[in-house]
DSSP file (Angstrom, degrees, kcal/mol; ACC not computed):
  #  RESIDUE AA STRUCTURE BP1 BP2  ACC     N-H-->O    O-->H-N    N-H-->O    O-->H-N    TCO  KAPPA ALPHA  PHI   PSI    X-CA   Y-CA   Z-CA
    1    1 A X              0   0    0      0, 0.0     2,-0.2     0, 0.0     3,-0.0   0.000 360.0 360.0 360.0 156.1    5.6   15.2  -10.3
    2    2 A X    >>  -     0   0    0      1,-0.1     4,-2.8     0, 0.0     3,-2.1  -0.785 360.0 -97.7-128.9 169.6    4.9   14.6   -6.5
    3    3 A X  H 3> S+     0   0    0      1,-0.3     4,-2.8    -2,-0.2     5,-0.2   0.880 123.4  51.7 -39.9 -45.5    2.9   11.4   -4.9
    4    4 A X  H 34 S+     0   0    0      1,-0.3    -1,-0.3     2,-0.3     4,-0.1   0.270 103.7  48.8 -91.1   6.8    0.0   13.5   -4.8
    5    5 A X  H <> S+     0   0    0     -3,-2.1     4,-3.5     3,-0.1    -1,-0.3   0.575 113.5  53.5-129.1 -44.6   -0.2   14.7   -8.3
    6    6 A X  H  X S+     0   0    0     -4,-2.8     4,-1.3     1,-0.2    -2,-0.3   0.991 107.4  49.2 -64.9 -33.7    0.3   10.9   -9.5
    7    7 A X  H  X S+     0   0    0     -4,-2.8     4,-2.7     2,-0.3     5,-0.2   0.925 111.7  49.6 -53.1 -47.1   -2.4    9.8   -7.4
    8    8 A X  H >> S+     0   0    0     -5,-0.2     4,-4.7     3,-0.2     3,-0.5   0.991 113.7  44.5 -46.7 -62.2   -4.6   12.5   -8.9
    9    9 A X  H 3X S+     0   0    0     -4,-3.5     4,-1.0     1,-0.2    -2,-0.3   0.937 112.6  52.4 -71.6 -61.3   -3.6   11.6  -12.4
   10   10 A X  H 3< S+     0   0    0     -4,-1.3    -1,-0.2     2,-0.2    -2,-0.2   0.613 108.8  47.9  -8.6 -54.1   -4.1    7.9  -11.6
   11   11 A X  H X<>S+     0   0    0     -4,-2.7     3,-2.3    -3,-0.5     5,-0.8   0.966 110.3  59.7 -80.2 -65.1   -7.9    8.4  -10.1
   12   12 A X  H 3<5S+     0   0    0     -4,-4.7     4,-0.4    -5,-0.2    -2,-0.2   0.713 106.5  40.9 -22.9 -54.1   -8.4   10.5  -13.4
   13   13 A X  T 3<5S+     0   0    0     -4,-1.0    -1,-0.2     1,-0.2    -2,-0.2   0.325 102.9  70.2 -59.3 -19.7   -7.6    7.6  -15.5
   14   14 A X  T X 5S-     0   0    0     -3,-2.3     3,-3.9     3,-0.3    -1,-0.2  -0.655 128.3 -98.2 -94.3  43.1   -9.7    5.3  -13.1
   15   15 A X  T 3 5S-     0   0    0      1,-0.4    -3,-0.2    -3,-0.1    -2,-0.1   0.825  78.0 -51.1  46.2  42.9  -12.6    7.2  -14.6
   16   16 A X  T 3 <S+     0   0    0     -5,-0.8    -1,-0.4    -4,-0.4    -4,-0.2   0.538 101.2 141.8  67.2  15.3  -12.6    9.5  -11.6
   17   17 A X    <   -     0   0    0     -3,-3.9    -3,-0.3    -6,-0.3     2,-0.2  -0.441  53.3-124.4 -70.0 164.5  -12.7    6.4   -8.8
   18   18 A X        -     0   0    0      1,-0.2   -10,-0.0    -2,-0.1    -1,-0.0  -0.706  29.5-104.6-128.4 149.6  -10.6    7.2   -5.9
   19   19 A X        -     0   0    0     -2,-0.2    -1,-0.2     1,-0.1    -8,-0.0  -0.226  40.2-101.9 -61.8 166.4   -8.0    4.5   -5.1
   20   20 A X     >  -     0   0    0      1,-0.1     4,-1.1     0, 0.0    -1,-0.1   0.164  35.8-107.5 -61.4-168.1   -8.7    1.8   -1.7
   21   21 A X  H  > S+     0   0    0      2,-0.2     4,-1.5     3,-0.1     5,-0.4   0.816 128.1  45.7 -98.4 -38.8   -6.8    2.5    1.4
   22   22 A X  H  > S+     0   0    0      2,-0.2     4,-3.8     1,-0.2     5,-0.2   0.968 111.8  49.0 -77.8 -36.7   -4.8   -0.3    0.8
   23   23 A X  H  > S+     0   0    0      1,-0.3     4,-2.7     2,-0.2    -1,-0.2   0.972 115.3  49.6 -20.3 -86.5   -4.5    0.8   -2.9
   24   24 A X  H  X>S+     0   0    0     -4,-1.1     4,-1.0     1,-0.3     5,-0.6   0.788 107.5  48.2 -53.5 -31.3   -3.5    4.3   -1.5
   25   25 A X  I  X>S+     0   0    0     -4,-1.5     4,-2.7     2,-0.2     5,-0.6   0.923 117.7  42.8 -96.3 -50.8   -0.8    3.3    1.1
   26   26 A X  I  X>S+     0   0    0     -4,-3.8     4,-8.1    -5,-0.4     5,-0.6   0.933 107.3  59.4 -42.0 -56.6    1.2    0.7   -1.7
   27   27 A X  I  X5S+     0   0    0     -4,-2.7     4,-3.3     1,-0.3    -1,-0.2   0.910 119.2  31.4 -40.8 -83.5    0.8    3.4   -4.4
   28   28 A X  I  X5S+     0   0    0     -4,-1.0     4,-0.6     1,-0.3     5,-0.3   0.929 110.4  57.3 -48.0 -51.1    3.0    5.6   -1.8
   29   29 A X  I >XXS+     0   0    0     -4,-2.7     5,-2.1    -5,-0.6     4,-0.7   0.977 114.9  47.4 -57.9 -43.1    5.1    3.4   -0.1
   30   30 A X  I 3<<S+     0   0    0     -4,-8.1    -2,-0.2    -5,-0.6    -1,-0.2   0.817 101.7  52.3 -97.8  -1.2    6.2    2.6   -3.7
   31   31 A X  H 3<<S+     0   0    0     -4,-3.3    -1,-0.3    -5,-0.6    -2,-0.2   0.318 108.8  62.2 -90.1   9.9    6.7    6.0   -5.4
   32   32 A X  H <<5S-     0   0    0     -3,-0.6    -2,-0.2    -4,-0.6    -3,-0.1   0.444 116.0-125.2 -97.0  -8.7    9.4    6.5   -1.5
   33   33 A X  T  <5 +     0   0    0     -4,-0.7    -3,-0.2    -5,-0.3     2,-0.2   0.745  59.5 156.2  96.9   5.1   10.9    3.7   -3.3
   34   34 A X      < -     0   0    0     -5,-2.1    -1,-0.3    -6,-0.2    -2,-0.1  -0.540  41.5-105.8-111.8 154.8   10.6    1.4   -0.2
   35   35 A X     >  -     0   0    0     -2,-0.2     4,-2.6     1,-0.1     5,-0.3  -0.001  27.4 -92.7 -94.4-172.0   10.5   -2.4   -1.2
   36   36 A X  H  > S+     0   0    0      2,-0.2     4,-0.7     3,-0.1    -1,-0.1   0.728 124.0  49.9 -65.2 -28.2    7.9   -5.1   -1.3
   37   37 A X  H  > S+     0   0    0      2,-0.1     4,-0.8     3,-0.1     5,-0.3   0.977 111.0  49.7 -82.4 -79.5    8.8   -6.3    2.6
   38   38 A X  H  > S+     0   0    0      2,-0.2     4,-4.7     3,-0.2     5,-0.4   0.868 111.1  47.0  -5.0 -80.3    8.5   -2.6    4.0
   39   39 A X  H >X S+     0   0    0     -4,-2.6     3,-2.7     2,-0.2     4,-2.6   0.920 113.2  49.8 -46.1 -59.2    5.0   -1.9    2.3
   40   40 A X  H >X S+     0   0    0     -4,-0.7     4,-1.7    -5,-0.3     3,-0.8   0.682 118.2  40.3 -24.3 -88.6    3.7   -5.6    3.7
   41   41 A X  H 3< S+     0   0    0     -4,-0.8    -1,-0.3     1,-0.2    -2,-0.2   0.624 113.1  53.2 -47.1 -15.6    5.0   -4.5    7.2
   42   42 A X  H XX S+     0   0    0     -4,-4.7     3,-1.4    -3,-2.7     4,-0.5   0.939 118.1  42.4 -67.9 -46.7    3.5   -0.5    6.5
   43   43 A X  H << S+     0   0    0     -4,-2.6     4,-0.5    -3,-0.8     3,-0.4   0.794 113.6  50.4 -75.9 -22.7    0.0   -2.4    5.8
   44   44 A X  T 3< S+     0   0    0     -4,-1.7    -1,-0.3    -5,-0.5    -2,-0.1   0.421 114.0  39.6 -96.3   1.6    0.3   -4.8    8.6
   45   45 A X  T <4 S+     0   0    0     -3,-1.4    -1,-0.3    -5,-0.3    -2,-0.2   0.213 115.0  64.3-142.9  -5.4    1.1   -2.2   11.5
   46   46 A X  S  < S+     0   0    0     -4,-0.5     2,-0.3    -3,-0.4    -2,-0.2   0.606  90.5  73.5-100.8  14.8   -1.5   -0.2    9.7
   47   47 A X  S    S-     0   0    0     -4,-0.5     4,-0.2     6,-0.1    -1,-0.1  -0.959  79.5-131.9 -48.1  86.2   -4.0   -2.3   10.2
   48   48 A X    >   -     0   0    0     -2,-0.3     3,-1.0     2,-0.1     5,-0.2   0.055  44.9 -90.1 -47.3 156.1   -5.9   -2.8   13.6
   49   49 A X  T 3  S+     0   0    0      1,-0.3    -1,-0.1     3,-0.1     3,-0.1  -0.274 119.5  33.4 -51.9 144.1   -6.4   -7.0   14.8
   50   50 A X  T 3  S+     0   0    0      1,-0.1    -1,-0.3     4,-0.1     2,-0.1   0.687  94.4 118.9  77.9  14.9   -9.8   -8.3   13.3
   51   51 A X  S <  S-     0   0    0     -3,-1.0     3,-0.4    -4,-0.2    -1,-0.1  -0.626  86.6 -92.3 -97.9-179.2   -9.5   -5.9    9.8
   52   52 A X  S    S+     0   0    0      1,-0.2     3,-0.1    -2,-0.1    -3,-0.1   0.444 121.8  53.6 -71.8 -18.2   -9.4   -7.6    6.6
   53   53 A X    >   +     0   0    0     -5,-0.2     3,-0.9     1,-0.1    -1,-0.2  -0.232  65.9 111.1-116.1  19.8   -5.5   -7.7    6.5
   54   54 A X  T 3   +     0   0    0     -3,-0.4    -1,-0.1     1,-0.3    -4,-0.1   0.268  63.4  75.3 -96.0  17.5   -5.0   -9.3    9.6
   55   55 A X  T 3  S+     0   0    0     -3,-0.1    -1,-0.3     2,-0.0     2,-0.1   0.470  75.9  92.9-117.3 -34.7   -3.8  -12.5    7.6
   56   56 A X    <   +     0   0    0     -3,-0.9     2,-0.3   -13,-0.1    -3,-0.0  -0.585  51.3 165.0 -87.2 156.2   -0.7  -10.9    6.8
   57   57 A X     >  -     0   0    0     -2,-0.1     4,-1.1     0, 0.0     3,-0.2  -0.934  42.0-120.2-151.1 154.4    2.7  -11.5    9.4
   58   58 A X  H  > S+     0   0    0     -2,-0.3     4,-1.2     1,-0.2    -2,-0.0   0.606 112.3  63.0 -83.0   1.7    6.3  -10.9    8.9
   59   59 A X  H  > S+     0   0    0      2,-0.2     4,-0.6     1,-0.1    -1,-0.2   0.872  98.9  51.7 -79.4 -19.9    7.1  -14.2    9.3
   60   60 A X  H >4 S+     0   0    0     -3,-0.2     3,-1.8     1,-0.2    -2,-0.2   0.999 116.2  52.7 -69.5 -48.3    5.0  -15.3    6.0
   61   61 A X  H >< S+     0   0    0     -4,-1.1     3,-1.0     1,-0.3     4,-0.3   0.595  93.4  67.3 -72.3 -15.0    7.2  -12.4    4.6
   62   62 A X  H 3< S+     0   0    0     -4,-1.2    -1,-0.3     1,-0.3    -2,-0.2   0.394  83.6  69.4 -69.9 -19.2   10.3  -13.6    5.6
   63   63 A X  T << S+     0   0    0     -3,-1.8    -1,-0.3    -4,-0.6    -2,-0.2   0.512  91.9  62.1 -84.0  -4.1   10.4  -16.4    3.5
   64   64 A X    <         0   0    0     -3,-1.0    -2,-0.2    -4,-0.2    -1,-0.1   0.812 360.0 360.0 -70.4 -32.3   10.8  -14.3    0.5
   65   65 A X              0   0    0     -4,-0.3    -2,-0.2   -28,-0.0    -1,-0.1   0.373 360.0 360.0-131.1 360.0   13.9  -12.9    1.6
């Protein structure tokens, strides 16, 4: 099965609602297998200043690890 065939079957099961963007980039970042510090830093560098996500930094993440 490839990212894009779970996603499908996912949004099926969500009664045909389409995942969020943010939704959408974890959902990927974690079927490549890449870990909980990666996605944070994919959402934060895919995020422009002033969006809703603009709260996150890698120093807050850096105390996990």
């Amino acid at each position: 099965m490839t990212v894009e065939e779970a996603i499908a079957l996912v949004e099926q099961l969500l009664e045909r609602r389409r995942l969020t963007e943010v939704q959408d980039i974890v959902f990927r970042q974690s079927w490549a297998g890449q870990t909980y510090f990666d996605i944070a830093i994919a959402l934060f560098c895919h995020f422009p200043r002033g969006r809703s996500l603009e709260a996150i930094s890698v120093n807050q993440y850096k105390l996990y690890y």
